[in-house]
C-alpha positions as CSV (number, residue, x, y, z in Angstrom):
1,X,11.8,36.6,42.5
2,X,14.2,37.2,39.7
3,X,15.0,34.3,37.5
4,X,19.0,33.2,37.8
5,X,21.6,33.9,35.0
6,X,21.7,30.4,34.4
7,X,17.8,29.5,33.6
8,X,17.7,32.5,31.5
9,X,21.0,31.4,29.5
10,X,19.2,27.7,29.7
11,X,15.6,29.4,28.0
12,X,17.8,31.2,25.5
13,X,19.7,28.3,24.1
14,X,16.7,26.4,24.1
15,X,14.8,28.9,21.8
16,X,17.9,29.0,19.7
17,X,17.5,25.1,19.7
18,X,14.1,25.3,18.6
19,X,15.1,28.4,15.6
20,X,17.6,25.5,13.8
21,X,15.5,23.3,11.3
22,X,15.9,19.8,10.8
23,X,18.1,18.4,8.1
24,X,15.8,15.3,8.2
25,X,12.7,14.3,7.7
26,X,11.1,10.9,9.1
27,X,9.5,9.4,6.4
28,X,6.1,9.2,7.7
29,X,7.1,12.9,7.3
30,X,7.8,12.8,4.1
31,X,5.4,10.8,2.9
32,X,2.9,13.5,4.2
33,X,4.5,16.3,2.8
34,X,4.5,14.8,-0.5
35,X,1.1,13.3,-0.3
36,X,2.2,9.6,-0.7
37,X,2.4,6.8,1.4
38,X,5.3,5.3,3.6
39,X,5.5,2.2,1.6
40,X,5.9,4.7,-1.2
41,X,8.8,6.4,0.2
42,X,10.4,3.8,1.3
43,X,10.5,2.1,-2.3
44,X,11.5,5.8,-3.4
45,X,14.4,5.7,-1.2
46,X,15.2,1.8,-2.3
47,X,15.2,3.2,-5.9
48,X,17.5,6.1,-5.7
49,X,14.9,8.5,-6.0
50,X,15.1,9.8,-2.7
51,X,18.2,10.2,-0.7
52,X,18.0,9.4,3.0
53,X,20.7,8.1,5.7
54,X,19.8,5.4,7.9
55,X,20.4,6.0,11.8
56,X,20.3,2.8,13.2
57,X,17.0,0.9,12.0
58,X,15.8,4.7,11.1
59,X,15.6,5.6,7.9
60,X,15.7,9.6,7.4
61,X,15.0,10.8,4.1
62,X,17.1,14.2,3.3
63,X,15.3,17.1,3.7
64,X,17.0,19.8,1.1
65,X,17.5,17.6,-1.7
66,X,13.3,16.4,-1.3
67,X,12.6,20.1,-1.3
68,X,14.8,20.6,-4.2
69,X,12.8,17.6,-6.3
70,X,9.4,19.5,-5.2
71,X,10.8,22.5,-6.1
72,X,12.1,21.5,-9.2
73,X,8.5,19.4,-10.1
74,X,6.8,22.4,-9.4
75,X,8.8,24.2,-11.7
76,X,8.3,22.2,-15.1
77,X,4.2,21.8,-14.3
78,X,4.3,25.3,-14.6
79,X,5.4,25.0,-18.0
């Protein structure tokens, strides 16, 4: 049997769903992906360091501007 118009329009928004990256990180996330811990990042984010955005009694650490900081790290222990 042939799949309807609307599961395949469901599949297809899905998959385009799953193509968008996060603007967030958690920050056990983080704290992986930087190789510290969540106490860490959490002091990190208290201290300006990091910028996150708290979502109720979530705290999300901002993904560009932490890949921006790695990025930019990277960049002088090249030097």
């Amino acid at each position: 049997m042939w799949p309807s118009a609307f599961s395949i329009i469901a599949v297809n928004k899905t998959k385009q769903h799953h193509k968008e990256e996060a603007l967030t990180l958690s920050v056990e996330h983080a704290a992986r992906l930087i190789g510290v811990s969540r106490a860490t990042v959490y002091r990190m984010v208290r201290d300006g360091e990091l910028r996150a955005i708290r979502v109720g009694r979530r705290v999300l650490v901002l993904k560009k501007p932490l890949m921006e900081m790695l990025e930019a790290e990277e960049d002088t222990s090249r030097l």
